[in-house]
C-alpha positions in Angstrom: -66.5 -39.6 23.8 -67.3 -36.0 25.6 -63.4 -35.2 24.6 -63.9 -36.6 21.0 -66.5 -34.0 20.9 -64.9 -31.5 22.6 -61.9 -31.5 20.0 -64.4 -30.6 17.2 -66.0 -27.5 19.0 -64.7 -24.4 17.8 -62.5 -22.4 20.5 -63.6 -19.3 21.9 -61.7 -17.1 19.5 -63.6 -18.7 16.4 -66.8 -17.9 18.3 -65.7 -14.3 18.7 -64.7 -13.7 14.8 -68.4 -15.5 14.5 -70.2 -13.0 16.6 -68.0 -10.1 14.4 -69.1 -11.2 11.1 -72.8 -12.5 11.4 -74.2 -11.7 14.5 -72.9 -7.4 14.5 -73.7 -7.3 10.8 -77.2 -8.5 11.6 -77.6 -6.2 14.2 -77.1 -3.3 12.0 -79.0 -4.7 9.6 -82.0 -4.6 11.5 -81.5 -1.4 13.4 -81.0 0.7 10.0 -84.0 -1.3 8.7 -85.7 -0.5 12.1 -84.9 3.0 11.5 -86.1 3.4 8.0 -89.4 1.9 8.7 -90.2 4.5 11.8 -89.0 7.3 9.7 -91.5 6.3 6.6 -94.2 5.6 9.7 -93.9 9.1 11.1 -93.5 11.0 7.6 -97.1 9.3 7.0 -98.3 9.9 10.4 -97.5 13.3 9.8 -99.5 13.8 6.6 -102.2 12.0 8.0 -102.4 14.9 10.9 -102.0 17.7 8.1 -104.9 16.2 6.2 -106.5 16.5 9.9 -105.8 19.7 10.9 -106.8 21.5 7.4 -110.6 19.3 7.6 -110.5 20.8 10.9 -110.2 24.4 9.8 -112.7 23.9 7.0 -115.1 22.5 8.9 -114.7 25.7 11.7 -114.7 28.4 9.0 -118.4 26.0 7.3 -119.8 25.9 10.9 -118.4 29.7 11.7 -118.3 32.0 8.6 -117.9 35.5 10.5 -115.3 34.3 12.3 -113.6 33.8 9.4 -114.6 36.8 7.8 -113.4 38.6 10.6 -110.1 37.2 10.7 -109.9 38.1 6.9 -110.8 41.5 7.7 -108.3 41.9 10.7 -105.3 40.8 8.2 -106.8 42.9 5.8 -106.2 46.7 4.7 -109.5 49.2 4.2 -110.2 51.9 3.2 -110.5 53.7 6.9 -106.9 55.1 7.1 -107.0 55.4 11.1 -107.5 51.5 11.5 -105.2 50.9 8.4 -102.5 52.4 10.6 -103.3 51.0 13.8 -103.2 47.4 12.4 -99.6 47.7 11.7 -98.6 49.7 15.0 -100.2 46.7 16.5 -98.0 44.3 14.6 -95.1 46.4 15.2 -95.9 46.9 18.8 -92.9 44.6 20.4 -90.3 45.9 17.1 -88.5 48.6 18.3 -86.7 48.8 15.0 -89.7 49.5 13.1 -89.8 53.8 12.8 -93.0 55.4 11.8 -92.3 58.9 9.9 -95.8 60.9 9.2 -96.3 64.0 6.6 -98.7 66.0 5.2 -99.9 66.5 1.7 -101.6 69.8 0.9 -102.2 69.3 -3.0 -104.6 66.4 -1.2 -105.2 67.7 1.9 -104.6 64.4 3.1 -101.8 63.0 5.7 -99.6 60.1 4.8 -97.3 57.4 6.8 -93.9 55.8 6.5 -93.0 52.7 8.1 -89.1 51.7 8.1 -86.7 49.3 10.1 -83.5 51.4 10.8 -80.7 49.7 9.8 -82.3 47.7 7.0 -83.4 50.4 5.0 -81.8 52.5 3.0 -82.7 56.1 4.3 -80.8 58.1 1.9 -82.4 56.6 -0.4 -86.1 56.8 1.1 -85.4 60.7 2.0 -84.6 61.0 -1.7 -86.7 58.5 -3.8 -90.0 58.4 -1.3 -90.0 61.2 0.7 -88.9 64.1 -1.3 -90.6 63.5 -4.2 -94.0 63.1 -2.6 -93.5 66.0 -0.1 -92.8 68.4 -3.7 -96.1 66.8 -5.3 -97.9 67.5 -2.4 -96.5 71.3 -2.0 -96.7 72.0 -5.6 -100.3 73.3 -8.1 -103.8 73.0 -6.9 -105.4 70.3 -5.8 -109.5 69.4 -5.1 -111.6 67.9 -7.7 -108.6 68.2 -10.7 -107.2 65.4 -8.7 -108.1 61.3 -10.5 -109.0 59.1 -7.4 -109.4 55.9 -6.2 -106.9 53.6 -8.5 -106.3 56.4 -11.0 -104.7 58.1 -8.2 -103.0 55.3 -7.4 -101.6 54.6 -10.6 -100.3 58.4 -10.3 -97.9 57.8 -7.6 -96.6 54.5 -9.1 -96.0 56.0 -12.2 -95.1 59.4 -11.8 -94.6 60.7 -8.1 -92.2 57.7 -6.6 -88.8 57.3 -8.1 -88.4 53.3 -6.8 -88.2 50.9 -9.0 -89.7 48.1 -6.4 -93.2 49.4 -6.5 -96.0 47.2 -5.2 -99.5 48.0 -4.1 -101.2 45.7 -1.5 -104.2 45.0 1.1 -102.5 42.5 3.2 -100.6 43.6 6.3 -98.9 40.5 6.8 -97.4 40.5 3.4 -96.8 44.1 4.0 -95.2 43.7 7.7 -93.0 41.2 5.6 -91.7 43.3 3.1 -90.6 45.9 5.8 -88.9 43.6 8.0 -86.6 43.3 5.2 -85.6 46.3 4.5 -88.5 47.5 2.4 -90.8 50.9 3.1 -94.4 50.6 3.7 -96.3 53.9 2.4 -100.0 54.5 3.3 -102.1 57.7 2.5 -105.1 58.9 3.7 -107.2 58.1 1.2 -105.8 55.4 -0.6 -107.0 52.0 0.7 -103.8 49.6 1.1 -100.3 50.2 1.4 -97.3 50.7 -1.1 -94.7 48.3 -0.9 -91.1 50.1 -1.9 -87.8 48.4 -2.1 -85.2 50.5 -0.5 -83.1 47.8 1.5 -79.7 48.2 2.6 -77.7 45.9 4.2 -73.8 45.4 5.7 -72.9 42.6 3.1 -69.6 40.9 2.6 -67.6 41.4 -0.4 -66.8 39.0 -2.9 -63.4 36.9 -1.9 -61.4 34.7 -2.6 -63.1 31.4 -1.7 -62.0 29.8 1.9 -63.1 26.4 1.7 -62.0 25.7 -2.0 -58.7 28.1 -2.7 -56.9 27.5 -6.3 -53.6 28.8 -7.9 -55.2 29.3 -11.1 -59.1 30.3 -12.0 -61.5 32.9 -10.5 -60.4 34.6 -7.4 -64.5 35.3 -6.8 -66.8 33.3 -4.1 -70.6 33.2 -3.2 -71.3 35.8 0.0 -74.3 35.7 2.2 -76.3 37.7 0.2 -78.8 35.6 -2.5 -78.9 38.9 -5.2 -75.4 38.6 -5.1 -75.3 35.0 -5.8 -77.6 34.7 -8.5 -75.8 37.8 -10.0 -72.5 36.2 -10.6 -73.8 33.0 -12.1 -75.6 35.5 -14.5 -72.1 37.2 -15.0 -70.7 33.7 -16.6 -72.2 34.8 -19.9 -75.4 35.7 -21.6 -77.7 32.9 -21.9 -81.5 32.6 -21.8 -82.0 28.9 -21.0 -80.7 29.6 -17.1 -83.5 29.6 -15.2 -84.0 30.4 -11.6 -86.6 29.2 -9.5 -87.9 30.8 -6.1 -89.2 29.3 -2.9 -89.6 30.2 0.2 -88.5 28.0 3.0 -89.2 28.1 7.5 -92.3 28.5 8.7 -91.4 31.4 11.0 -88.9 32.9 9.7 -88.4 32.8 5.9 -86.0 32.8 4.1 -85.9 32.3 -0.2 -84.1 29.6 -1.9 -83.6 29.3 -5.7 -83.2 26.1 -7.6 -80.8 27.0 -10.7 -80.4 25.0 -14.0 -80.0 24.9 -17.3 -83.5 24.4 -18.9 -82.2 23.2 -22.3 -79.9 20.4 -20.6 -81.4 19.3 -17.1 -83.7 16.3 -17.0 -87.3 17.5 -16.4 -87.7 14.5 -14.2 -84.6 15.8 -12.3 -85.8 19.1 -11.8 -89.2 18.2 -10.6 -87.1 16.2 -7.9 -85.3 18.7 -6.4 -88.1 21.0 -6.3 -90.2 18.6 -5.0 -87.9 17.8 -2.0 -87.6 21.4 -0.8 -91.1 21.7 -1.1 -91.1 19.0 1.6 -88.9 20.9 4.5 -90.9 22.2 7.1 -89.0 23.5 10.0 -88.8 27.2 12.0 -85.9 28.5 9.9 -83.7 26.9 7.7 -80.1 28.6 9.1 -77.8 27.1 6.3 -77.7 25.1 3.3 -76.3 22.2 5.0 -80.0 21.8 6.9 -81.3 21.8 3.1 -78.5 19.3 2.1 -80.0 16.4 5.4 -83.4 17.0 4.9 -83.2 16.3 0.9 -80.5 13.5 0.5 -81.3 9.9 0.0 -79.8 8.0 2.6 -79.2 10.4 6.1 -77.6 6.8 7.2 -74.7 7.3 4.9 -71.5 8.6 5.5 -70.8 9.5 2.4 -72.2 13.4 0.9 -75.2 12.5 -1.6 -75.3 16.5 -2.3 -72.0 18.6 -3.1 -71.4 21.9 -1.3 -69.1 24.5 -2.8 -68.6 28.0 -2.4 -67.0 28.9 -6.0 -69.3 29.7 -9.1 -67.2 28.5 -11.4 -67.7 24.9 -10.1 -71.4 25.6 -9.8 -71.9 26.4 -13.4 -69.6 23.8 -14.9 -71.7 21.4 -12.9 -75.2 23.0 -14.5 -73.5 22.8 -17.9 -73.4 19.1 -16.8 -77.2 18.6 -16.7 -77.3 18.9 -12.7 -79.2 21.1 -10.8 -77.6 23.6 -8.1 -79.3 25.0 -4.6 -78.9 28.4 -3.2 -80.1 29.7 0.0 -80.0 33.1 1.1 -77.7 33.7 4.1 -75.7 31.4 3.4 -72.5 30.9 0.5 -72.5 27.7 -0.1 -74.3 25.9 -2.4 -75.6 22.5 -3.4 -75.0 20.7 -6.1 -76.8 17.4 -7.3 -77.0 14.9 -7.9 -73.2 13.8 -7.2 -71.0 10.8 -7.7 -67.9 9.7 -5.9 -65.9 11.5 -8.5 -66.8 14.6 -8.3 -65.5 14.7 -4.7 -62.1 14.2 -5.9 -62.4 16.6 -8.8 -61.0 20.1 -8.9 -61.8 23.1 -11.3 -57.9 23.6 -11.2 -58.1 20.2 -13.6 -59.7 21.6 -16.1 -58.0 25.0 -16.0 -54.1 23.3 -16.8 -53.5 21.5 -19.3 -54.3 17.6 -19.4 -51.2 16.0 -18.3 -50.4 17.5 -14.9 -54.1 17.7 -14.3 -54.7 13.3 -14.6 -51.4 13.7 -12.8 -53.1 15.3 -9.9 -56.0 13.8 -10.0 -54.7 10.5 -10.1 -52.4 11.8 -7.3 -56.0 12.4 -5.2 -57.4 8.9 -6.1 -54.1 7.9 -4.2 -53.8 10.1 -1.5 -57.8 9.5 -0.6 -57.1 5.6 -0.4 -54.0 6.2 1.7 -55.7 8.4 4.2 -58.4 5.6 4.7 -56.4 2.0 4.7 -52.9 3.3 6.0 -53.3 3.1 10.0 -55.6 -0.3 8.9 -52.5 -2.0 6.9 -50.0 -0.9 9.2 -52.4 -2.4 12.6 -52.5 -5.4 10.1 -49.6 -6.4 8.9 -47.8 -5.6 12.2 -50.3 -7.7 14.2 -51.4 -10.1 12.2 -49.0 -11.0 9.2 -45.4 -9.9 10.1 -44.5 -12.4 7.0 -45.5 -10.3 4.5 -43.2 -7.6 5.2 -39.5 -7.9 4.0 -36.7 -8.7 6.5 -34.9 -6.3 6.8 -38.1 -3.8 7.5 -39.7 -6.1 10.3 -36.1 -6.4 12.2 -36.5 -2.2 12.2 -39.8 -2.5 13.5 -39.5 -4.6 16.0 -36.3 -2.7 17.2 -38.4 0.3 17.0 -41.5 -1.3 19.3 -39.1 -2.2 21.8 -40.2 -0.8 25.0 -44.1 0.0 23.7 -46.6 -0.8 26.3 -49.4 -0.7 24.1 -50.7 -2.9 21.4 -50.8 -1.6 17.8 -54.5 -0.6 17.6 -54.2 1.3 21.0 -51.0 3.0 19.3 -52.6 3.9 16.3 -55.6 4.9 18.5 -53.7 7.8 20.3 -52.0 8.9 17.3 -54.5 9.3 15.9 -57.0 11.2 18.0 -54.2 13.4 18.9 -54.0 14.5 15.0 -57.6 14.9 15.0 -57.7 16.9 18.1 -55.0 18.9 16.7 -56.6 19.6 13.4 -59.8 20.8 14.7 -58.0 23.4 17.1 -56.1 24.6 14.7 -59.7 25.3 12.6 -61.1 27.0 16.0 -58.4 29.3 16.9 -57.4 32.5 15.4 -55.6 32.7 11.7 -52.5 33.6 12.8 -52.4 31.6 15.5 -54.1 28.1 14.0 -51.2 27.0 11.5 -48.7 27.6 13.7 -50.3 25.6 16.7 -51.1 23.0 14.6 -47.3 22.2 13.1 -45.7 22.9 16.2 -48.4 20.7 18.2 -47.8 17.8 16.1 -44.1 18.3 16.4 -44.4 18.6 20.0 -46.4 15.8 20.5 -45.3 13.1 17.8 -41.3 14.0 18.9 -42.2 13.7 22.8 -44.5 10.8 22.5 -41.4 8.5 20.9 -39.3 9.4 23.3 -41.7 8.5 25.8 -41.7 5.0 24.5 -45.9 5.8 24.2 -45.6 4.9 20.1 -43.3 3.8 17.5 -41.6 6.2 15.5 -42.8 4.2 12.3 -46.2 4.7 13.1 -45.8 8.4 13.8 -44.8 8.4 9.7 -47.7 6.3 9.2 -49.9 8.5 10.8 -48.4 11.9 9.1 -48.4 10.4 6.0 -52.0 8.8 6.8 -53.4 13.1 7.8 -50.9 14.7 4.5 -53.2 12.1 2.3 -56.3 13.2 4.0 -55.6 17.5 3.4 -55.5 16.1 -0.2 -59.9 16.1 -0.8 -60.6 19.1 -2.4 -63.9 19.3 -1.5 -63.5 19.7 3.2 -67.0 17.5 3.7 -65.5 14.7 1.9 -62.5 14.5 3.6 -64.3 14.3 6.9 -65.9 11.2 5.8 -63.3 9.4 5.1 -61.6 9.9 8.6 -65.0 9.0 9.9 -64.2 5.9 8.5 -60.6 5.6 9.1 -61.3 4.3 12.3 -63.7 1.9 11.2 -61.0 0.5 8.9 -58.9 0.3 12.0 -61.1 -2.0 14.2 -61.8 -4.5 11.6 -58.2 -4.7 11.3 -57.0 -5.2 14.6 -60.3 -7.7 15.2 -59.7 -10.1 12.0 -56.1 -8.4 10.1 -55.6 -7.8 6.5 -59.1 -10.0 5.9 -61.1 -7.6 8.2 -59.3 -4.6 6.4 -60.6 -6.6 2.9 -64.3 -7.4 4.8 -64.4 -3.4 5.4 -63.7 -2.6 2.2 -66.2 -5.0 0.5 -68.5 -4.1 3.0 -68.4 0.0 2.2 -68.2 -1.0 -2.0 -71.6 -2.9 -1.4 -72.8 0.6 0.3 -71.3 2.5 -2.4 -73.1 0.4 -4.7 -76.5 0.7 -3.5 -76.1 4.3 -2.7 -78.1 6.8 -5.2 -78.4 10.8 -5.0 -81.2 11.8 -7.1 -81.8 8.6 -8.8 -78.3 8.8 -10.2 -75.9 5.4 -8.9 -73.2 6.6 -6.5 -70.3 4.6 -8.4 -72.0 4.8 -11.8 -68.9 6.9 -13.0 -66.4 4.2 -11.4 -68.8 1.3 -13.2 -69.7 3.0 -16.4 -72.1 2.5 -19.3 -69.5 3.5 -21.8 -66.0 3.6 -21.4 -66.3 7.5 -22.8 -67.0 8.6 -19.2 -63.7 7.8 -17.8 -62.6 10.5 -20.2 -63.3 12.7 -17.3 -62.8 10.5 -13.9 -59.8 8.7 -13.1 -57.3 10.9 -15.7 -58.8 13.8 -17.4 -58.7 13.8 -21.2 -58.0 16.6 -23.1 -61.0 19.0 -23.6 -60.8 17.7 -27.3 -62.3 14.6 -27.2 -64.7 15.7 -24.0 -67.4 16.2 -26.7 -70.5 14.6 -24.6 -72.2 15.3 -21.2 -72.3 12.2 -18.7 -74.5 10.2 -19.8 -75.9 9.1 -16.6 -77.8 12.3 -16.3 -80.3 12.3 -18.5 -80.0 15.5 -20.0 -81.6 16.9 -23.1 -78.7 17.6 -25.1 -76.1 15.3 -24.8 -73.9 17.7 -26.6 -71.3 19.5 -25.0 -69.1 20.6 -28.6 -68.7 19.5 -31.5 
């Protein structure tokens, strides 16, 4: 009876293929489940402690009003020009960047103070603009009780003495200490209670280039730099238009730093818009370094390893995406921006499409769509069909194999393993080193390596083609981010193939459509381009149609006008 029963008990294999497809699945399940729910528990936990912390403060300033009012008056300009003074050489104490440049003022018998950062400020421009003028005021006519005062005198040296156009008058030294630290001047005169604000900054910026990341044969040789001004400036340059609007934030709690949400206030969905601002509203950390910490802290799913916001350095692409209805991100410091929200096409979608005519560019894109499933499935058919079904492979081509793995100690997954991770290795120190050394090291390396790694009898020479084919594919994403996910993923691909063959490589692939599926950016469905409303949106997707019949925006977006000619 016991070996009756025995017959019908699965073998140990079937358990292990049970274990892979239940059991694991589960387990990630519940961990990203897990995962979610702390993250929504601390976001709350951390509100709660804000709420806290600012009844706490209330309650201290009801129960201890001059402390408060001495605080106040600490961060607070008067009219007694010695203190005035000292409270900023107090906040400058540790800045040994910060100059201090005094002067004298005979028409009003009064003295007056500059405070600077050298190397941020423009000094030419201060002697010229700031200092020049006021010291030929104060030098020239009579002064005593001809002289307006109080604001009237103010007024006077906005409007007639200073030659800046960045004029500001305030009473708060922070906001003041502020302004200086980048790049401004901070003016005080005896006299005058507050300071004067002037914009003078100067700084070594970057020129405008060609863009690294994102290079073209044909369209703008221009690219975002580091420097915001500069940024905005050139999406202004596109053409006159009144509807662009621009909207400023300030993000890091220590050390600021301005971002500007762009869009098209005649297209964008209001409800969009809101969104985004909403979300960066939200980030609270030191210093936000780059706009890829702006990208994680605002995207849907951090779990994903797909991008739910687009970076790009080029303009062109920018705007073509806010004439779109989306809404862009830049950050100063930094020249990339952020698009959103994004769809898996857009990832494989080039301005060089739209700039030739439509034929070659469906070709190319087409030739993308192609190239990006290659680079993901290759090394996962190859490990499949060699382990697991031989059969499906003609004759003649499994006989050359087979000749070919003669002498291989390894099994195909381990094969494909080190190839692999050697290309990978490879392709990241070729990024690292120097430019004129990088290419070079990188095509030699691989010759090097694939060449003395057959003879070795380490790997096949067939999966050496497989894997240069497999990293050729992968250059193909236009957009470098993207790319990076999908050899992330490669390797997934890999394991499910040499665990369960060309059904694990068709499990993985269900498996990441179902994530696709569910994943949003913004509201907007990841695939909804792939699964459309209206057939009219594959018009621009898998082919691009010629600009013609592109008379509507997308209409997942929402936009106001759905318009685009016609």
């Amino acid at each position: 009876m016991w070996q009756v029963i025995g017959t019908h008990i699965p073998k140990w294999n079937v358990w292990i293929e049970a274990v892979f497809l239940f059991i694991i699945p589960l387990i990630i399940f519940l961990t990203v489940r897990q995962i979610k729910a702390m993250d929504g528990r601390e976001s709350r936990r951390m509100e709660r402690l804000k709420l806290l912390e600012e009844e706490d403060r209330s309650e201290q300033a009801d129960r201890n009003p001059s402390v408060s009012e001495a605080e106040k008056e600490k961060g607070t300009f008067t009219e007694d020009y010695e203190a005035n003074i000292e409270k900023v050489r107090q906040a400058v104490s540790e800045m040994s960047d910060v100059n201090e440049r005094s002067f004298f003022l005979e028409k009003l018998n009064a003295v007056g103070t500059l405070f600077f950062v050298d190397g941020l400020t423009d000094k030419v421009g201060m002697d010229q603009n700031i200092l020049k003028p006021l010291m030929d005021w104060g030098s020239s006519g009579q002064g005593g009780e001809d002289l307006p005062r109080g604001e009237e005198l103010r007024n006077m040296f906005i409007r007639q003495v200073m030659l800046v156009s960045e004029t500001e008058y305030t009473l708060e030294v922070q906001f003041s200490l502020q302004k200086v630290l980048f790049g401004s001047v901070i003016l005080m005169i005896q006299g005058i209670p507050g300071a004067f604000v002037l914009g003078t900054p100067k700084g070594n910026t970057r020129g405008v280039e060609d863009p690294i990341s994102e290079s073209v044969l044909r369209g703008p040789r221009v690219g975002f730099t580091e420097t915001l001004s500069d940024n905005t400036a050139m999406l202004r340059r596109h053409g006159e238009s009144t509807e662009l609007a621009m909207s400023s934030f300030k993000v890091g709690k220590r050390v600021e730093k301005q971002l500007m949400v762009v869009y098209f206030r005649d297209i964008a969905d209001p409800e969009l818009v809101d969104e985004v601002k909403r979300r960066v509203q939200t980030i609270d950390m030191d210093e936000v370094l780059e706009s890829g910490y702006v990208e994680q802290l605002i995207e849907d799913n951090f779990l994903s390893p797909f991008l739910q916001i687009q970076n790009t350095e080029r303009p062109d692409r920018v705007m073509a995406a806010l004439l779109e209805g989306r809404v862009a991100i830049l950050l100063d410091g930094t020249p990339f921006a952020l698009l959103m929200p994004v769809t898996y096409g857009m990832m494989l979608q080039s301005p060089e499409d739209y700039y030739e005519r439509w034929i070659p560019g469906s070709l190319i894109r087409f030739l993308r769509f192609m190239a990006t499933f290659i680079s993901l499935f290759a090394p996962a058919l190859y490990i499949s069909f060699i382990s697991f079904h031989p059969g499906l492979i003609p004759t003649k081509l499994v006989i050359s194999i087979i000749s070919a793995r003669q002498g291989v100690p390894f099994s195909t997954l381990i094969e494909a393993l080190i190839m692999e991770i050697s290309i990978e290795i490879l392709r990241e120190a070729g990024l690292r080193l120097p430019k004129p050394i990088g290419p070079a090291m990188g095509i030699v390396g691989g010759l090097i390596i694939g060449q003395a790694a057959v003879d070795a009898g380490i790997v096949s020479p067939i999966l050496v083609i497989v894997v240069a084919v497999t990293a050729i594919s992968s250059f193909s994403a236009p957009v470098y981010s993207a790319g990076i996910s999908m050899r992330v993923m490669r390797f997934g691909a890999m394991f499910t193939a040499a665990t369960f063959g060309l059904y694990g490589v068709i499990m993985f692939f269900l498996m990441l459509s179902i994530h696709m599926v569910k994943l949003h950016s913004f509201g907007v469905p990841f695939l909804s381009l792939t699964v459309p409303r209206s057939l009219k949106d594959w018009k621009d997707y898998f082919i691009r149609a010629p600009l013609q019949f592109m008379k509507n925006r997308p209409i997942l977006l929402k936009h106001k006008d759905p318009k685009r000619q016609g």
